[in-house]
C-alpha positions in Angstrom: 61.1 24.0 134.7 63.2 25.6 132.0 64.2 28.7 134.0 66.7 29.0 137.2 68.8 26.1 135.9 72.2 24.7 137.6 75.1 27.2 137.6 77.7 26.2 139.4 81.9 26.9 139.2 82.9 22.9 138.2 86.9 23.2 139.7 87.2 19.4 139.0 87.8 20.8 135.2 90.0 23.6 136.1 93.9 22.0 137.0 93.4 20.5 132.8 92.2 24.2 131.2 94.1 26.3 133.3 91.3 28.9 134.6 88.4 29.3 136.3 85.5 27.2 134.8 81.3 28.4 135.8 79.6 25.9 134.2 75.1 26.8 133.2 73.8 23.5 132.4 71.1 23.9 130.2 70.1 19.7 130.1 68.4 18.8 133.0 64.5 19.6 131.7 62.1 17.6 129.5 64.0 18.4 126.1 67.7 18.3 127.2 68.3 21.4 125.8 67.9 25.1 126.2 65.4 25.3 123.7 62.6 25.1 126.0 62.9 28.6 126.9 62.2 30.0 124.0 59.1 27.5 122.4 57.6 27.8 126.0 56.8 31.8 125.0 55.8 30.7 120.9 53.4 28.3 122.5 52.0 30.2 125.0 51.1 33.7 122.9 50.0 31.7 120.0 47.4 30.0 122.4 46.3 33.2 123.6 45.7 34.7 119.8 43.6 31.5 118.9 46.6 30.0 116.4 46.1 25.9 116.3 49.2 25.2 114.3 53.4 25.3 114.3 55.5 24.9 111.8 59.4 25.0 112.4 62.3 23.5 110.8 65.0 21.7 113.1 68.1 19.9 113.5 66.4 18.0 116.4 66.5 20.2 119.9 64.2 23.0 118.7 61.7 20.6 117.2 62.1 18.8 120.4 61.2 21.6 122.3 58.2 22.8 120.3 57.0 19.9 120.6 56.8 19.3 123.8 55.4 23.3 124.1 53.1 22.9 121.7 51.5 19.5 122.7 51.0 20.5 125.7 48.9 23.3 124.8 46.8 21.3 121.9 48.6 23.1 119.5 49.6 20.9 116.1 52.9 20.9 115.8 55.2 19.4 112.1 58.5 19.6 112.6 61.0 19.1 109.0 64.2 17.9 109.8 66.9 16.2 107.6 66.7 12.3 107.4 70.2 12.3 108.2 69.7 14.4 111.6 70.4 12.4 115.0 68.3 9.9 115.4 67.7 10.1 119.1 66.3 13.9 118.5 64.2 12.6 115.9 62.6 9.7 117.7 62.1 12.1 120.8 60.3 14.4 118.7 57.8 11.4 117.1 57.3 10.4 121.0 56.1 13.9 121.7 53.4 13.8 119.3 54.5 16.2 116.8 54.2 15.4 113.0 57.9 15.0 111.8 58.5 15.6 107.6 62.0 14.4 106.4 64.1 15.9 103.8 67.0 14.3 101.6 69.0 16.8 102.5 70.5 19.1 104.7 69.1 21.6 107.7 69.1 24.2 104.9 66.2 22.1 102.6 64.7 21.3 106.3 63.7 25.4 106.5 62.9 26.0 102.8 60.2 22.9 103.4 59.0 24.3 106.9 58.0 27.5 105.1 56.4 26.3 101.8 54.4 24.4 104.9 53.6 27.4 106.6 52.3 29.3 103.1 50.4 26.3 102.1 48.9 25.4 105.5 48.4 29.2 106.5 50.2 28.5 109.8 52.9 30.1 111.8 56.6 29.3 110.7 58.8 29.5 113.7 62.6 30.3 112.5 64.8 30.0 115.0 67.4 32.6 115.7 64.9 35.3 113.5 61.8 35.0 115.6 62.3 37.3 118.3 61.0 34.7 121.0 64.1 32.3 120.5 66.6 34.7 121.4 64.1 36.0 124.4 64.1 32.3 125.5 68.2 33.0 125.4 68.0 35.8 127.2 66.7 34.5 130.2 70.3 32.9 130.0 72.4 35.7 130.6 69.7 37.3 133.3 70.7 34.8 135.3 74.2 34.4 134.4 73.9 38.0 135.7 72.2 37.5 138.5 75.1 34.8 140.4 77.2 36.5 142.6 80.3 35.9 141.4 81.8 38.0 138.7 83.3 36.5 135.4 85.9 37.4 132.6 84.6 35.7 129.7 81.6 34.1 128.3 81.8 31.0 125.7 78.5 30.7 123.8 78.2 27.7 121.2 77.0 29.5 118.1 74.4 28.2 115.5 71.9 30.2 113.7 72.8 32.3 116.4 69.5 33.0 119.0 72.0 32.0 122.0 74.6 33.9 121.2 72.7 36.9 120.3 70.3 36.4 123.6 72.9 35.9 126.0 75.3 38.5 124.5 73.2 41.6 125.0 71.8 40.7 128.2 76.1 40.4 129.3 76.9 43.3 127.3 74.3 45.7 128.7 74.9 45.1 132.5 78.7 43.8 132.4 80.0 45.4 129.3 83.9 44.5 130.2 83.0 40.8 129.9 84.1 39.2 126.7 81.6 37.7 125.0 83.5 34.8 122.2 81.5 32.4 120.2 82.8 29.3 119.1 81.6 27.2 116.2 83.3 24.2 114.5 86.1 24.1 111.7 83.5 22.0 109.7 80.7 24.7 110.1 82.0 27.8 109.9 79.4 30.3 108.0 78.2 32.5 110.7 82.0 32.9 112.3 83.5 33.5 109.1 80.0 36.1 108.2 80.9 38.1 111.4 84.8 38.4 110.7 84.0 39.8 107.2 80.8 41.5 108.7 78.6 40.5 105.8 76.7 37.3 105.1 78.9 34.3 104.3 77.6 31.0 102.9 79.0 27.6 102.5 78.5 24.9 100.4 78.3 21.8 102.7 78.8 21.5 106.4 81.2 18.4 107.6 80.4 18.1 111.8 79.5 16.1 114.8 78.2 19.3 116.2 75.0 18.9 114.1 73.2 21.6 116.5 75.1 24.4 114.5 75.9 23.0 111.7 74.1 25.7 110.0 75.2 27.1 105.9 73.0 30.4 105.4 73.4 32.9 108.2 70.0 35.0 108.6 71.3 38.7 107.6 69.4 40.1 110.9 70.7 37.7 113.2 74.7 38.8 111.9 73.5 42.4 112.2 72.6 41.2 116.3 75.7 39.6 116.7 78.0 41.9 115.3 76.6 44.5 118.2 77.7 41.9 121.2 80.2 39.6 120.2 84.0 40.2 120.9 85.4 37.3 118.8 84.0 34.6 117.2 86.4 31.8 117.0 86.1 27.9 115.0 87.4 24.8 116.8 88.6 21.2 115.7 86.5 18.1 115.7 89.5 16.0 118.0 88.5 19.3 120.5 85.2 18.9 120.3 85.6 15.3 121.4 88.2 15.5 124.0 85.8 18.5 125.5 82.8 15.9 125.7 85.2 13.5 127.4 86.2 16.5 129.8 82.8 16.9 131.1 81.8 13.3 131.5 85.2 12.4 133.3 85.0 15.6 135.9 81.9 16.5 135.4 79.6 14.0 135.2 77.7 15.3 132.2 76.9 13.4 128.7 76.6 16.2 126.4 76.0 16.7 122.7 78.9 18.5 120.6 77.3 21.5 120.1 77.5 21.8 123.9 81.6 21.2 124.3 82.2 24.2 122.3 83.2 25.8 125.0 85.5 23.7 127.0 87.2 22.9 123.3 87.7 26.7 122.5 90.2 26.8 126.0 91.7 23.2 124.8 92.8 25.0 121.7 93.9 28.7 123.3 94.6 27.8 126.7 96.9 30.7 127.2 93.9 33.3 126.5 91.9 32.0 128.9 94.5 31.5 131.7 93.7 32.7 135.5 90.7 34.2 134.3 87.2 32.6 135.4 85.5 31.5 132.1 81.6 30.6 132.0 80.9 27.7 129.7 76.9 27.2 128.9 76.0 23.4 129.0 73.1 23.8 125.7 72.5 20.4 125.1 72.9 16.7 126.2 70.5 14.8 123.4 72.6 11.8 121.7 72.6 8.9 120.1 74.5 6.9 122.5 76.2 4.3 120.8 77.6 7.0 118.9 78.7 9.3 121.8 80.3 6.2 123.0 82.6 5.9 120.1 83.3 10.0 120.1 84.3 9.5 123.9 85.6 6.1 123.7 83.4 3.9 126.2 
């Protein structure tokens, strides 16, 4: 249910961006996000090796996802996320039966938590973007991105702790190598862009976003060694882009989406001449939100 999802060129979008736009929605499955993908392998292999518990931190789509993996399976799964995370995500992940730990604090405490869990508990810490199976989950992504029959130019990959991008990107780079694979992360979170510009790790001290799906501080030095191999740019966007991208895809395309998920359209708001005539693919990675509060971003 989380594979072979909608992929589909949205024209509705195009005469406002200038260019082509093939949009992979990645929200219409249990968890609303892409993260299915990935905590559907975790769940399965630690079944089959006789593991009983899951650990992960999350900033509510992950946890989400292993969740609903991991109950499924009978597996007990604690998920640590930040008090001040989405509330939506958090209440979804309490109504999936997984054991949720807050944190006064940031994603960043969230993970140092999860793994003092894990060495306590003796139980397996999922980290997303490092365990291999997150970015396999991605992968899957650009197989089938790769698998429509019509060609593309460019690629627009929201970009996080980075398992999407890094998934996605070598899947595209192996079997279309002239497609350009861009990430695109917000002004207000900008470590992992500004760590593969200066190709070493770059840390910040605070994050200041709606996008709270990537709102990451401490890039994972393996992940930025992944992602300097396959990304062509890496490029930060503007909260008002952000927005008016959301607003974009519920006006002509019918879809409520979270921020992390407009990334794309708002990278062609804010360089509309790079992207012009050329057919762009925009993946759709997540549509969990508190609604009153999308209905302020948007305006409703």
């Amino acid at each position: 249910m989380f594979l072979d999802t909608p992929q589909y060129r949205c024209e509705a979008l195009e005469p406002e961006l200038g260019c082509e736009v093939t949009v992979k929605l990645e929200t219409a499955n249990p968890v609303r996000s892409f993260k299915g993908r990935g905590t559907e392998l975790v769940a399965s292999q630690l079944v089959a090796s006789g593991n009983k518990a899951v650990v992960c931190a999350s900033a509510g789509n992950l946890g989400q996802a292993l969740a609903w993996s991991g109950g499924r399976r009978g597996l007990d799964v604690t998920v640590v996320a930040s008090r001040f995370a989405t509330a939506a995500k958090l209440d979804r992940i309490r109504a999936l039966g997984a054991k949720l730990e807050l944190v006064d604090g940031d994603h960043e405490l969230a993970r140092e938590r999860a793994a003092e869990i894990a060495r306590y508990d003796g139980i397996r810490l999922l980290e997303d973007s490092l365990d291999l199976e997150t970015c396999e989950g991605a992968t899957t992504i650009g197989l089938e991105l790769m698998e429509g029959t019509t060609k593309f130019d460019a690629v627009l990959i929201a970009l996080g702790g980075g398992a999407l991008a890094t998934g996605v990107g070598h899947v595209v780079k192996e079997l279309a190598p002239d497609v350009d694979v861009i990430c695109v992360q917000p002004e207000g979170a900008p470590a992992m862009t500004r760590s593969w510009r200066e190709r070493r790790v770059v840390t910040t001290e605070s994050t200041n976003t709606i996008a709270d799906g990537v709102a990451g501080r401490f890039p994972i030095p393996e992940v930025l060694d992944d992602l300097l191999l396959v990304a062509d740019d890496a490029v930060l966007v503007q909260e008002a882009s952000i927005i008016t991208g959301m607003r974009m895809l519920l006006n002509h395309a019918g879809l409520v989406v979270e921020p992390s998920a407009a990334l794309g359209i708002a990278a062609i708001l804010e360089d509309r001449d790079r992207f012009a005539g050329r057919h762009v693919v925009t993946i759709v990675c997540g549509s969990n939100v508190d609604m009153p509060t999308y209905r302020g971003w948007i305006g409703l």
